[in-house]
N, CA and C of each residue as an Amber inpcrd file, in Angstrom:
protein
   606
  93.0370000  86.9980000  94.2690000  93.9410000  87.9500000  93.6160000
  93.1840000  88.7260000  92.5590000  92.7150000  90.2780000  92.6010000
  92.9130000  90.9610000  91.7930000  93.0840000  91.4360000  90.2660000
  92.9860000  91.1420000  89.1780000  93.3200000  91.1940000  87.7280000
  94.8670000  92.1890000  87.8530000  94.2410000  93.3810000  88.7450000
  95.4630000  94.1170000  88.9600000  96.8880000  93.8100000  89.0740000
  96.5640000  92.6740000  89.9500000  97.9970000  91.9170000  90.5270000
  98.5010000  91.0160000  89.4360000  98.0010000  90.7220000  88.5260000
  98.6980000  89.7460000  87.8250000  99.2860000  90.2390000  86.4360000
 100.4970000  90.1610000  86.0730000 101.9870000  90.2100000  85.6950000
 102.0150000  89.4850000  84.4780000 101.1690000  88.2220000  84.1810000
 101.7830000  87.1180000  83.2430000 101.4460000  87.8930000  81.8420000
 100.4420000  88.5380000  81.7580000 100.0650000  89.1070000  79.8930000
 101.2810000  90.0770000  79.9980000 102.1400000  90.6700000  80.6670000
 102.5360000  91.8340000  80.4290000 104.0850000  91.0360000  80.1890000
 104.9460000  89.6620000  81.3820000 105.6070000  88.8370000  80.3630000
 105.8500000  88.7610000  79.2310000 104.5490000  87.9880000  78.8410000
 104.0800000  86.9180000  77.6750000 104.4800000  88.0060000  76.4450000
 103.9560000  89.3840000  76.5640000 103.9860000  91.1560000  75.7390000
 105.6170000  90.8800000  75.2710000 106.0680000  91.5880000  76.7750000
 107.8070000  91.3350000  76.3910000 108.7500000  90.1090000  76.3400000
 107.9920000  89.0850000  75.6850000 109.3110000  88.1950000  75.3710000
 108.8780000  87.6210000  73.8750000 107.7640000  89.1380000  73.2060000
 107.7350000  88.6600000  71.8330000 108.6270000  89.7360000  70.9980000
 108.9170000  88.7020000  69.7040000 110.1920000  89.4700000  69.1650000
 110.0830000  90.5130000  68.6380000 108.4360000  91.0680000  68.3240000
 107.7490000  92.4500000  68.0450000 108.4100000  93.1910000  69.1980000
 107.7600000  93.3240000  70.4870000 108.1140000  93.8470000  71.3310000
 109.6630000  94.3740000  71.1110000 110.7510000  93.2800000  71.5680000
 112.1800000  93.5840000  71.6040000 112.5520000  93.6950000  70.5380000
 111.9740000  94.0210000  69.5570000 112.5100000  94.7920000  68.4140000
 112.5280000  96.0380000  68.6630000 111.2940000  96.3420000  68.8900000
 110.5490000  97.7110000  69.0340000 111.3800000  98.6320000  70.2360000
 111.5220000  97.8860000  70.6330000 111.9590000  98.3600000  72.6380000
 113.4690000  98.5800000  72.8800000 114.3640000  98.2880000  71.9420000
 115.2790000  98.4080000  72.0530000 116.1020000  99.1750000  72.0530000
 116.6150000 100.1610000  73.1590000 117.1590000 101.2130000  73.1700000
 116.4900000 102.3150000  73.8040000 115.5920000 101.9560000  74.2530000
 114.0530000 102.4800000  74.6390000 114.5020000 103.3850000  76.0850000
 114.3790000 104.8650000  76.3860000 114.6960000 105.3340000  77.6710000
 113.8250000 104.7060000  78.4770000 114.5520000 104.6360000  79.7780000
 113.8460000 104.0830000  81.0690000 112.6930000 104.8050000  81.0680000
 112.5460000 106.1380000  81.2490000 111.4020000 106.7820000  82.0540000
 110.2470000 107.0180000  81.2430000 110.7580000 106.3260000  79.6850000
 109.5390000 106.2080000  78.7690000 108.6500000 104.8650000  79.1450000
 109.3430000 104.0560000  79.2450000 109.0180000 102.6010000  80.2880000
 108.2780000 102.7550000  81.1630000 108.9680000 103.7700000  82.1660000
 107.7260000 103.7810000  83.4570000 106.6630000 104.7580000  83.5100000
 106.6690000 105.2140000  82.3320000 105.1040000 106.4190000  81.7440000
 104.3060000 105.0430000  81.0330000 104.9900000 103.9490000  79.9560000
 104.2210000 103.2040000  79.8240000 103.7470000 102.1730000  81.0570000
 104.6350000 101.7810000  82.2120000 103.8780000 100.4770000  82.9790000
 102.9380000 101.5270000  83.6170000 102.9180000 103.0220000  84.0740000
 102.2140000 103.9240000  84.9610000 100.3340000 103.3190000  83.5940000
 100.7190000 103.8090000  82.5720000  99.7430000 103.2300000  81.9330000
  98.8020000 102.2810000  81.9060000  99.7570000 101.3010000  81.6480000
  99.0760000  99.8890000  81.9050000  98.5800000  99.9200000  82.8820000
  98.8630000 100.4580000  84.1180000  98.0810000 100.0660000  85.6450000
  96.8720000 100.7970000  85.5120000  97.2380000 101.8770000  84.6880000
  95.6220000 102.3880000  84.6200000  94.7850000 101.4930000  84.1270000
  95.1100000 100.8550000  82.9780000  94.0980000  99.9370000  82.0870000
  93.8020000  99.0370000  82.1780000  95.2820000  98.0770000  83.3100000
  94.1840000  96.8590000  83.8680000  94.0960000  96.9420000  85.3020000
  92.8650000  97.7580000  85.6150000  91.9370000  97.6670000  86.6240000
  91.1630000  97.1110000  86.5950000  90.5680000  96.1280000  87.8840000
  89.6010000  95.4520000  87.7590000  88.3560000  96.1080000  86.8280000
  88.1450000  96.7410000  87.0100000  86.7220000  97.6070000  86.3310000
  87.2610000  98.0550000  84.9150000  88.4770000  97.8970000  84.4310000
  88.5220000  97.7680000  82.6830000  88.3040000  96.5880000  82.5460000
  88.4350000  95.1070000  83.2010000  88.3100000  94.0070000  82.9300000
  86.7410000  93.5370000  83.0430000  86.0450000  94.3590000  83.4670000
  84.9460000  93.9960000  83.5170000  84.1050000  94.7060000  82.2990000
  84.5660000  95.9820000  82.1570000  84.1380000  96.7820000  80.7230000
  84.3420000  96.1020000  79.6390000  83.7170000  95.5050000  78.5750000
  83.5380000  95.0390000  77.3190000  82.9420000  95.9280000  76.1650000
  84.0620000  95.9060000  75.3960000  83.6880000  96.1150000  74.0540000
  83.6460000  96.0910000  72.9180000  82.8060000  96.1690000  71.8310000
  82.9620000  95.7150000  70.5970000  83.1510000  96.6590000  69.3750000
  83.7360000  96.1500000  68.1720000  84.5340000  96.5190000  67.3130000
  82.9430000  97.1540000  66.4640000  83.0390000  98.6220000  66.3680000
  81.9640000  99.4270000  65.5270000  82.3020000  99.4950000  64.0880000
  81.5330000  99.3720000  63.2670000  81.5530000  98.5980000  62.1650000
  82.4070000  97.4910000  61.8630000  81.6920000  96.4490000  61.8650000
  83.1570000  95.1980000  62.0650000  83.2560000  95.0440000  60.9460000
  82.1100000  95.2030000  59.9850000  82.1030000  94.1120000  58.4810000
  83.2570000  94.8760000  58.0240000  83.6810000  96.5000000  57.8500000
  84.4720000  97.6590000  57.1140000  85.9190000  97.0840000  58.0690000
  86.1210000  96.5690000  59.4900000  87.1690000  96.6100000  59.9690000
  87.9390000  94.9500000  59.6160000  86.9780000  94.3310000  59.2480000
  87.2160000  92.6520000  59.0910000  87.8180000  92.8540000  57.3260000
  87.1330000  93.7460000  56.5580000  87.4080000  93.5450000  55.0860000
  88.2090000  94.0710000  55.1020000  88.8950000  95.1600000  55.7540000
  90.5140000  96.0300000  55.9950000  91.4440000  94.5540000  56.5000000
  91.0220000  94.1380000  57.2730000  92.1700000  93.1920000  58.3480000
  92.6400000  91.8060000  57.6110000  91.2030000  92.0480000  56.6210000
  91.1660000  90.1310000  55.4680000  92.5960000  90.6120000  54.6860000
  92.2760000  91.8390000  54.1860000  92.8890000  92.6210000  52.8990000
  94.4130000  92.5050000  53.0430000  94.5400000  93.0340000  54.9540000
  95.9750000  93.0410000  54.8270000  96.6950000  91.4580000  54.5630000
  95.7290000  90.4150000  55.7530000  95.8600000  89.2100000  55.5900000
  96.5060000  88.8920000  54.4430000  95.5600000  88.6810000  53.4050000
  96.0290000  88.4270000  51.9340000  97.3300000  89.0620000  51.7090000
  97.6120000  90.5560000  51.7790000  98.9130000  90.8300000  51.1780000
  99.8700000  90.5120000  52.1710000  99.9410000  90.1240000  53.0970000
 101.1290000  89.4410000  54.3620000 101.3420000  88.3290000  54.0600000
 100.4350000  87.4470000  53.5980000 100.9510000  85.9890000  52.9450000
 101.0980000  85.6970000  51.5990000 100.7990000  87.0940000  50.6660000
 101.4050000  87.0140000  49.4400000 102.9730000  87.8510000  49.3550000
 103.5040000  88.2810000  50.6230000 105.1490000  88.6190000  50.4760000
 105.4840000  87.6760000  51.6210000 104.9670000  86.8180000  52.2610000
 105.3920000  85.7180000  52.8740000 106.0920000  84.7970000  51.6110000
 104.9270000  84.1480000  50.7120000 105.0220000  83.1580000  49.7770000
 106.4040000  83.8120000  48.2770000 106.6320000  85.4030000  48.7900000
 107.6860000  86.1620000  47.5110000 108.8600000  85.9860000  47.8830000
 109.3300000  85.3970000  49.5590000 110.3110000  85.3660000  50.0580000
 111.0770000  84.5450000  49.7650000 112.3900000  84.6670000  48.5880000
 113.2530000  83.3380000  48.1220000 113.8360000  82.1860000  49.8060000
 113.9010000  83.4370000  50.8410000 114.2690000  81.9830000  51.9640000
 113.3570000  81.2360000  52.1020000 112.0110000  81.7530000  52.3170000
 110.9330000  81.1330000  52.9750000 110.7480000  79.5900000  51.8290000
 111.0720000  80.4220000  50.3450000 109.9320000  79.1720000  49.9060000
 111.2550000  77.9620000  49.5950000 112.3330000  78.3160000  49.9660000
 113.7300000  77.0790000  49.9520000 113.5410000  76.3340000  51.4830000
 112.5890000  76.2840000  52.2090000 112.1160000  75.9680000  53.2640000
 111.8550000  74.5860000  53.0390000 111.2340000  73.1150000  53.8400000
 110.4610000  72.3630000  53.5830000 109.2520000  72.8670000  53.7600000
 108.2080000  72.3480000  53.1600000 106.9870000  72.4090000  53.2760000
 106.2050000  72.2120000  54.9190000 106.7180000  71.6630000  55.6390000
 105.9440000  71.6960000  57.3010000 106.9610000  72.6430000  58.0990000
 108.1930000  72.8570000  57.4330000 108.8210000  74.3590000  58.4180000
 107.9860000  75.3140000  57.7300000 107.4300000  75.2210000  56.6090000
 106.8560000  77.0780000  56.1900000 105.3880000  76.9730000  57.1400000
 104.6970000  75.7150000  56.8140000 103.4810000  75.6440000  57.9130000
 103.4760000  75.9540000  59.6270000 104.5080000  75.5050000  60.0740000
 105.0550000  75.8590000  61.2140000 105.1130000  77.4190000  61.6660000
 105.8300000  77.2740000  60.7240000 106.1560000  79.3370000  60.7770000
 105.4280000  79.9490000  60.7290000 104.6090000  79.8630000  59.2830000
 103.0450000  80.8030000  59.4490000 102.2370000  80.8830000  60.4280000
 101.9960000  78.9380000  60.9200000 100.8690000  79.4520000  62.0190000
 101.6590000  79.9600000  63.0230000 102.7720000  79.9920000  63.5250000
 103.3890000  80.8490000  64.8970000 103.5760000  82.5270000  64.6600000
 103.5520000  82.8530000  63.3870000 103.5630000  84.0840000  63.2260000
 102.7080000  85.1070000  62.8990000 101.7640000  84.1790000  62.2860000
 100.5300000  85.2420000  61.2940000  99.9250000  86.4030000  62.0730000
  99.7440000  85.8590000  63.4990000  98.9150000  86.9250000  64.4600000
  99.9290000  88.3510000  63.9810000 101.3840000  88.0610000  64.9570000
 102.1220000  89.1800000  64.7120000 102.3260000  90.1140000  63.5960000
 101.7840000  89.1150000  62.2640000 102.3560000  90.0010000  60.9630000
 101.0070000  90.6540000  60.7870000  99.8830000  90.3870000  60.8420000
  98.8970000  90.7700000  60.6730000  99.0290000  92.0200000  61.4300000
  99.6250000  92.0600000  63.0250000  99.3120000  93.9020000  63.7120000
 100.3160000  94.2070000  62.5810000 101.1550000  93.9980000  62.3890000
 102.3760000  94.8440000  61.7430000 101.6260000  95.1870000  60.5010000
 101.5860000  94.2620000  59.9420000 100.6350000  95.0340000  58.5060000
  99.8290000  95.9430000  58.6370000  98.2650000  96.0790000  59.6320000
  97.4880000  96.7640000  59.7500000  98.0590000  98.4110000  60.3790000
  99.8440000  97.9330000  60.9900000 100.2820000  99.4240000  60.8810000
 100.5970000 100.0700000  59.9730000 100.9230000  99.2250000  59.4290000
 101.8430000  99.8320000  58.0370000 100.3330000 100.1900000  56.5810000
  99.3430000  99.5690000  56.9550000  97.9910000  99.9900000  55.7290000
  97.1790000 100.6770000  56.7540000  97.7500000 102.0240000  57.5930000
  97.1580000 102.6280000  58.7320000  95.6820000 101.9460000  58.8770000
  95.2600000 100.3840000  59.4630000  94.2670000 100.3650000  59.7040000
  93.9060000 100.2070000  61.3780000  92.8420000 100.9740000  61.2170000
  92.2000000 101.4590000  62.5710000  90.4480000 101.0430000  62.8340000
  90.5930000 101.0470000  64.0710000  89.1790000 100.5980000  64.5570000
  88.8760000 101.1400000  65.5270000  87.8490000 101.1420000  65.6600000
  87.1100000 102.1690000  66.8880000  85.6920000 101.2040000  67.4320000
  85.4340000 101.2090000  68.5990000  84.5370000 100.5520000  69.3310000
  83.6450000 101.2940000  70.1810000  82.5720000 100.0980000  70.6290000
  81.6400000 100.7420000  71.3420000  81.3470000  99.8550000  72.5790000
  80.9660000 100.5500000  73.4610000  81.0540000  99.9510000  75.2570000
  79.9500000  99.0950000  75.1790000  80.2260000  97.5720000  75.5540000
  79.1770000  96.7460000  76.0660000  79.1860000  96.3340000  77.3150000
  78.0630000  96.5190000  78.3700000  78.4710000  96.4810000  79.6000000
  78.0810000  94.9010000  79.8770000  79.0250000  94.3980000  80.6610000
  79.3360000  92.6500000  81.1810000  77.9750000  93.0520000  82.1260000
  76.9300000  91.8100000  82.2720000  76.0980000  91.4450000  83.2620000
  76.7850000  90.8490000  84.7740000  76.5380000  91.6050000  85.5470000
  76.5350000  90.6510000  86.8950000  77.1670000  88.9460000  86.6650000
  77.3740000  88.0400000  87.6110000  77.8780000  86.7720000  87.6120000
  76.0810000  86.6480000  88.2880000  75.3320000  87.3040000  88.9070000
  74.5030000  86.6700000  89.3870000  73.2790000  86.8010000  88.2200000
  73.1840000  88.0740000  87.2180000  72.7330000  87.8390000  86.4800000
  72.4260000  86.9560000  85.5030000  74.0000000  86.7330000  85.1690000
  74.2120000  85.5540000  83.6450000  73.5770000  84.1800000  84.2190000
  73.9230000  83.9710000  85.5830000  72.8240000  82.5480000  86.0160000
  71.6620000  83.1600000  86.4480000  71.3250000  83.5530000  86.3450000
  69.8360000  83.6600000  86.7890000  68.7980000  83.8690000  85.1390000
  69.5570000  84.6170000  84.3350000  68.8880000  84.8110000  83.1000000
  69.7890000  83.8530000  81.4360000  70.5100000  83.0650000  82.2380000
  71.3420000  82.2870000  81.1200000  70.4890000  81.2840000  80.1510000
  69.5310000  80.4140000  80.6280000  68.4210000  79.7600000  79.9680000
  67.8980000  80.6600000  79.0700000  67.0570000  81.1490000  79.5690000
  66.0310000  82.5940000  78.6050000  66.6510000  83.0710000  77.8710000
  68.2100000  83.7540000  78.1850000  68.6320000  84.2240000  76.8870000
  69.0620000  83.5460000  75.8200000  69.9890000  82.4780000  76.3610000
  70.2310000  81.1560000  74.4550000  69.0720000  81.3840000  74.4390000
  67.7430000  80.9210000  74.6670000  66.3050000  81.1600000  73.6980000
  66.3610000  81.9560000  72.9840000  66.2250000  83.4630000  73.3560000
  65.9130000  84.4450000  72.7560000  66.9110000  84.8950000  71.9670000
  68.0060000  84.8550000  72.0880000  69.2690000  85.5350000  71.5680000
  69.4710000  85.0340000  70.0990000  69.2620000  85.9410000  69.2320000
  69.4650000  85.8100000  67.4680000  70.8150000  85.3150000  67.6760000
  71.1980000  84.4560000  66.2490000  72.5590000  84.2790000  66.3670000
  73.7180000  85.4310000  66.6950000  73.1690000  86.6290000  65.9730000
  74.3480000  87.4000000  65.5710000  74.8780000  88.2560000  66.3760000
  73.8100000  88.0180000  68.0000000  74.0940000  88.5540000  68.9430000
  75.1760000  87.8110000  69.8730000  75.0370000  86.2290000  69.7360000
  75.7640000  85.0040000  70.4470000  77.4680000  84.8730000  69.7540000
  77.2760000  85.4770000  68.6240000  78.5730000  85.2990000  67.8840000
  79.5660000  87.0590000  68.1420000  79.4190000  87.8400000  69.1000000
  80.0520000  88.8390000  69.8390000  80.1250000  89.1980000  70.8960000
  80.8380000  88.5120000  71.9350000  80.2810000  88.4970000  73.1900000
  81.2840000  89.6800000  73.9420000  82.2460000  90.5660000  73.1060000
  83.0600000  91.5350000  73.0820000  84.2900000  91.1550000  73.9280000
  85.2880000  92.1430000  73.8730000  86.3700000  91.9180000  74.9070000
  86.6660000  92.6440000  75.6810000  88.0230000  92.4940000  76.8680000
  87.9120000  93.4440000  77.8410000  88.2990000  94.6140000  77.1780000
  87.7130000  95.9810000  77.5410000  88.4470000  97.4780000  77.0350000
  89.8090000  97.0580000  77.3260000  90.5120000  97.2130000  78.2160000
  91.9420000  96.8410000  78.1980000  92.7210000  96.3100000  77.4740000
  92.0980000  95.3510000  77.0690000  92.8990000  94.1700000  76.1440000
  92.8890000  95.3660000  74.6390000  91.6530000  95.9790000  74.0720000
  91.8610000  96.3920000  72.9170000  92.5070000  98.0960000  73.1110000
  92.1360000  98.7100000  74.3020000  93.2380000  99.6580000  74.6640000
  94.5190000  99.7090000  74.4970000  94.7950000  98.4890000  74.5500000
  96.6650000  98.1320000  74.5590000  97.2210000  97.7890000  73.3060000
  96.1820000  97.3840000  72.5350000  96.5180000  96.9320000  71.1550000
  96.2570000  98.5930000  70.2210000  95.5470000  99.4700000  70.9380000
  95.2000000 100.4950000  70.2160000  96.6860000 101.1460000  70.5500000
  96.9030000 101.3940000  71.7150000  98.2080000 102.1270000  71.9730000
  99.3660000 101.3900000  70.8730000  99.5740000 100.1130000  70.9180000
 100.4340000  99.6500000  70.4710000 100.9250000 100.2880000  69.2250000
  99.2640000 100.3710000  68.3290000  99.3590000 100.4970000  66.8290000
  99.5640000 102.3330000  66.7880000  99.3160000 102.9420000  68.0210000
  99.9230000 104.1800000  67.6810000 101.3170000 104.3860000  68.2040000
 102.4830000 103.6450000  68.6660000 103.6590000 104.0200000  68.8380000
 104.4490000 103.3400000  67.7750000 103.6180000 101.9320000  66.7060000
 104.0450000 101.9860000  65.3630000 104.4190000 102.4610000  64.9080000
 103.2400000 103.5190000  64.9450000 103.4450000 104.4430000  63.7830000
 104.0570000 105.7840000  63.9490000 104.1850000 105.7630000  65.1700000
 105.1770000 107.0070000  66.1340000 106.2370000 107.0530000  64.8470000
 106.5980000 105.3470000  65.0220000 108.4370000 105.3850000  64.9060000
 108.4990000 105.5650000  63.2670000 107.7560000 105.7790000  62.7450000
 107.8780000 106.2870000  61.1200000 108.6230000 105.2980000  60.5420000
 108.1130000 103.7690000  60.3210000 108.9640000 103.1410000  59.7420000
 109.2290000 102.4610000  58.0850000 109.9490000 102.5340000  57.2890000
 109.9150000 102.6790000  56.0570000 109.9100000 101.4150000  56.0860000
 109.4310000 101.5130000  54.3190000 109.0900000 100.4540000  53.4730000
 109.6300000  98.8690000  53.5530000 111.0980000  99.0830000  53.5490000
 112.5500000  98.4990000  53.3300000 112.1030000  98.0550000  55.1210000
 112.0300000  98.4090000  56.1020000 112.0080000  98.5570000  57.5660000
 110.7950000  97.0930000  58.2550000 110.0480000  97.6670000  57.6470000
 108.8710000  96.9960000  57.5990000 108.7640000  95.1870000  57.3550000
 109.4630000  95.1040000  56.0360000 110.1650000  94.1340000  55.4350000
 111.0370000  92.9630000  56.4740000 112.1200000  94.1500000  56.9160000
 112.9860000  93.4210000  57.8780000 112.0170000  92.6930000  58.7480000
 111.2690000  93.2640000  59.3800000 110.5370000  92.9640000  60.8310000
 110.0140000  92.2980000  60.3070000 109.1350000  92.0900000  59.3830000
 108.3810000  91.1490000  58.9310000 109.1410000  88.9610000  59.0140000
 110.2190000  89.8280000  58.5410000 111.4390000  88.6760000  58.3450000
 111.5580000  88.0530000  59.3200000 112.1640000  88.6340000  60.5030000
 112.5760000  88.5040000  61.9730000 111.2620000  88.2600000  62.9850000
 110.1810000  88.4370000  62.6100000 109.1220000  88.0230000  62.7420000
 108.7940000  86.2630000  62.3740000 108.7450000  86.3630000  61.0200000
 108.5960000  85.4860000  60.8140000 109.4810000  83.9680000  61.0360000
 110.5200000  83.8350000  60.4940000 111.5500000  83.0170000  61.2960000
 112.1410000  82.9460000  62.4180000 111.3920000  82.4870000  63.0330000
 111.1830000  81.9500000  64.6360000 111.3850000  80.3950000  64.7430000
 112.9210000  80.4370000  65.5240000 113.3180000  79.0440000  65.7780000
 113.1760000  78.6480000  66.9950000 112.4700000  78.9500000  67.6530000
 111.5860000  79.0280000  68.6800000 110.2630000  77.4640000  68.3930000
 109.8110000  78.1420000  67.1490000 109.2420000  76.5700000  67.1840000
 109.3520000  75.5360000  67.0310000 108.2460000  74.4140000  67.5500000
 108.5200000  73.3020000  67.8490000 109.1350000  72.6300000  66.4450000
 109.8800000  71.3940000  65.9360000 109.6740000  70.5140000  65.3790000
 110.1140000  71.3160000  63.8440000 111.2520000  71.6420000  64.0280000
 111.6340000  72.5550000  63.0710000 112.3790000  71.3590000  62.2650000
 112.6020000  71.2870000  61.0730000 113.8930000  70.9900000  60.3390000
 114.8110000  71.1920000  59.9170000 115.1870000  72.6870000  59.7550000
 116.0380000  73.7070000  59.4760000 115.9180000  74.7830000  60.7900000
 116.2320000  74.3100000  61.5690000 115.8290000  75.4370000  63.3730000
 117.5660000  76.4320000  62.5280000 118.2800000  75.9950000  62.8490000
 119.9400000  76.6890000  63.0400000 119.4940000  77.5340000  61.4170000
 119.0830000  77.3070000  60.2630000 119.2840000  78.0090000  59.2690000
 118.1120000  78.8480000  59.3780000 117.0070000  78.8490000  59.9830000
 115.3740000  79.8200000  60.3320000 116.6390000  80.6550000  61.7680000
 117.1370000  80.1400000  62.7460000 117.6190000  81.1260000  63.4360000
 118.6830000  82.2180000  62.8410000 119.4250000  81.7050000  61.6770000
 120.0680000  82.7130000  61.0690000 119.9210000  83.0540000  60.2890000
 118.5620000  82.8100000  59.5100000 117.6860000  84.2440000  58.8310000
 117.2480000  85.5820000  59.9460000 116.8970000  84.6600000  61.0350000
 116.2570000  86.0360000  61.8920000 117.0820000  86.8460000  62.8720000
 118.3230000  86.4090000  62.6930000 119.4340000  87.4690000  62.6990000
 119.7650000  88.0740000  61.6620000 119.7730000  87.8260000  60.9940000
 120.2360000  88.6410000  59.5320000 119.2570000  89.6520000  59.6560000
 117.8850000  88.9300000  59.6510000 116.8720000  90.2810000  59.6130000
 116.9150000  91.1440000  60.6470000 117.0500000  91.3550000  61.7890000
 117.4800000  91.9790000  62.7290000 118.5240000  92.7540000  62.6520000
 119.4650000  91.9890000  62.0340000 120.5500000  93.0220000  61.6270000
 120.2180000  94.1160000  60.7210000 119.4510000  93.6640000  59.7880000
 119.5320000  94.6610000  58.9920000 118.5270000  95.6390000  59.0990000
């Protein structure tokens, strides 16, 4: 099977609560200009294209930055911190990925890359010894990703910012984001699920 043929990342996409936030109300035929998209981007031959993030140190100290201020209005949140202590741990680690794109929309941060081309399967064994030898660390520690994968995250962060969303807006999602009763081993699941209606609502 194909990369083409397979369905499950594009699932996994829409049954996060970013997504169906975002999507809601959404015309059909804007839908099928975006899946017409996607088929462009995962073609076998975007999955084989790799690439890496051009200036990383300037895109990592933007992405730390937002980091920091996403878990310093995490920790400002009077629900969050009336929480127990292993539901707020819970929550963070199931959410941080998501708040982090959301932040980096909202502190317009952007990145731009450069094409690294994937070796052959017959290459990487034939020259896999020799290169761990030779290979400086700092070459072993970027082994890039598929164009596709960061294509989709690039699109993403520009229909963010399409939707012009305010301050107050931002906030919400952040909320409804974050309280997810979805995870495992909750102690307060029913009172985290009706924070993240509230936030939704509002």
């Amino acid at each position: 099977m194909s990369c083409c043929e397979y369905t499950g990342s594009e699932d996994t996409a829409q049954s996060s609560i970013l997504y169906s936030i975002l999507n809601r109300g959404s015309a059909r035929p804007h839908r099928q200009l975006e899946t017409t998209a996607a088929h462009r981007l995962c073609s076998c031959a975007s999955k084989r294209k790799l690439v890496s993030i051009r200036a990383p140190q300037l895109v990592f100290k933007a992405a730390s930055e937002v980091l920091v201020k996403t878990f310093r209005f995490v920790k400002n949140v009077p629900c969050f911190r009336g929480l127990p202590a292993q539901d707020q741990l819970r929550l963070v680690r199931k959410s941080w990925a998501p708040l982090l794109v959301l932040g980096m929309v909202q502190d317009s941060v952007d990145f731009d890359t450069v094409e690294r081309q994937q070796p052959s399967l017959l290459h990487r064994i034939l020259t896999h010894s020799r290169e761990r030898q030779q290979r400086a660390p700092a070459e072993t520690q970027d082994p890039g990703v598929p164009v596709g994968d960061v294509e989709g995250i690039k699109m993403f962060l520009v229909k963010c910012r399409g939707l012009r969303i305010s301050v107050k807006e931002y906030a919400f999602l952040k909320g409804a984001i974050l309280f997810t009763p979805e995870v495992t081993e909750l102690e307060c699941r029913e009172y985290i699920r009706a924070l993240q209606r509230e936030a939704e609502r509002a």
